[in-house]
N, C-alpha and C positions, 0 to 999 in steps of 0.2 A: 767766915769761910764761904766765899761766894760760888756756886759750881755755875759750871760751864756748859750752856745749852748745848745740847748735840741735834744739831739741824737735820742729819737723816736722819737719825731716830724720830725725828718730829715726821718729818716726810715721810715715812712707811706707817709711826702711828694716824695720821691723817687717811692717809692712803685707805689703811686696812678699816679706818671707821667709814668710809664711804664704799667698802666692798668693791674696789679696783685691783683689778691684779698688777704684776708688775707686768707682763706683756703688753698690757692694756697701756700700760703707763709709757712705755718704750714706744710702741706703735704711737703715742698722739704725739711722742719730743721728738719725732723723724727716725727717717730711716738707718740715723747714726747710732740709735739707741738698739738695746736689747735686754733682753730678762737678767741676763748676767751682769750689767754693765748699772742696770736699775739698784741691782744687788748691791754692787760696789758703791753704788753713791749715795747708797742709805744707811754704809759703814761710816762716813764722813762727820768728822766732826763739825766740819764748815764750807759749806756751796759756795759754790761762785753766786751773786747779785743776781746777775744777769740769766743764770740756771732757773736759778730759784724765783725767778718771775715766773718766768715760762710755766712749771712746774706750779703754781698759785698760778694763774691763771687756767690751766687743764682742771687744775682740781678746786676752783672757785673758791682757795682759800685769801685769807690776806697773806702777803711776804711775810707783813707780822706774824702770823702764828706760827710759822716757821723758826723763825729767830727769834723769839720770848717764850716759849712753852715751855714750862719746866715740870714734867711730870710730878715729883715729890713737891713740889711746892703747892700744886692743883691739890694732890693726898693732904696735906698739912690744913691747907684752907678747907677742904671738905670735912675734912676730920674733927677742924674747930668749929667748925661752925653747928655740929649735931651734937647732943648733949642726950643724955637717956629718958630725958621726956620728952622730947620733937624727935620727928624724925616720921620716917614711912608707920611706924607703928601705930602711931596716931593720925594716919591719915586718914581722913574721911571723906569722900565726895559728894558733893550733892548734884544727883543728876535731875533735871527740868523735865522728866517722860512722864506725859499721864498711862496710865494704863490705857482709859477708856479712849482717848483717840487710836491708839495703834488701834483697839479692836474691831474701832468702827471701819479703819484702814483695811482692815484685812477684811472685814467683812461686805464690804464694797467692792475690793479685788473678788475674792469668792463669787460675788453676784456676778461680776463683769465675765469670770472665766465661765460660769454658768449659761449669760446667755449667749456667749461666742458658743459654746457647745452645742446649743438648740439650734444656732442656727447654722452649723455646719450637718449636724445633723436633719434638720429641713433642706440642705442645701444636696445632701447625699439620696434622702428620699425622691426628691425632684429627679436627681439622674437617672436612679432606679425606675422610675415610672416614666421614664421617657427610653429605655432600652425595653422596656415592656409592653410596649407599644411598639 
């Protein structure tokens, strides 16, 4: 039983993973387009080709992913491919950070805002002792 992509469904999932709105989306397909009209063509089971470039192209997908995305199928492959001993549970990272460089980092910064400070403050004495005079 093979189902049947639905291409605006793909179009609005795309869409909403890249955080565009549909005005956004109307406003970049011309001034033929509208929020409502966005709506309407992401009830569609099947775009026009020549739509649906346009459309991949605004939103830097391939045409492809459009017309192959099959949500349940993406679940199924995810699904089999985790088993109860892989997975985020057993993740582990190994980060490369020494401690002692960041400290020395910071404490170099520290020195630097320290002697910008003397010498704004040498810099403010100077003015003082010249309206003192």
């Amino acid at each position: 039983m093979e189902q049947k992509i639905h291409q605006g469904r793909n179009v609005k999932r795309f869409r909403e993973m890249l955080n565009i709105k549909q005005e956004a989306l109307a406003y970049d397909l011309g001034e033929d387009w509208s929020q409502k009209k966005i709506s309407l063509l992401e009830q569609k089971d099947v775009i026009e080709e020549n739509l649906l470039k346009q459309i991949a192209t605004i939103l830097k997908i391939p045409v492809e992913a459009f017309q192959n995305f099959n949500e349940e199928q993406a679940i199924n492959i995810i699904s089999s491919t985790f088993h109860d001993t892989q997975g985020l549970i057993n993740y582990s990272p190994t980060f490369n950070n020494n401690p002692i460089d960041k400290i020395i980092q910071l404490h170099e910064e520290k020195i630097a805002l320290y002697e910008r400070m003397l010498r704004e403050k040498e810099e403010m004495i100077q003015r003082l002792e010249k309206l003192i005079k």
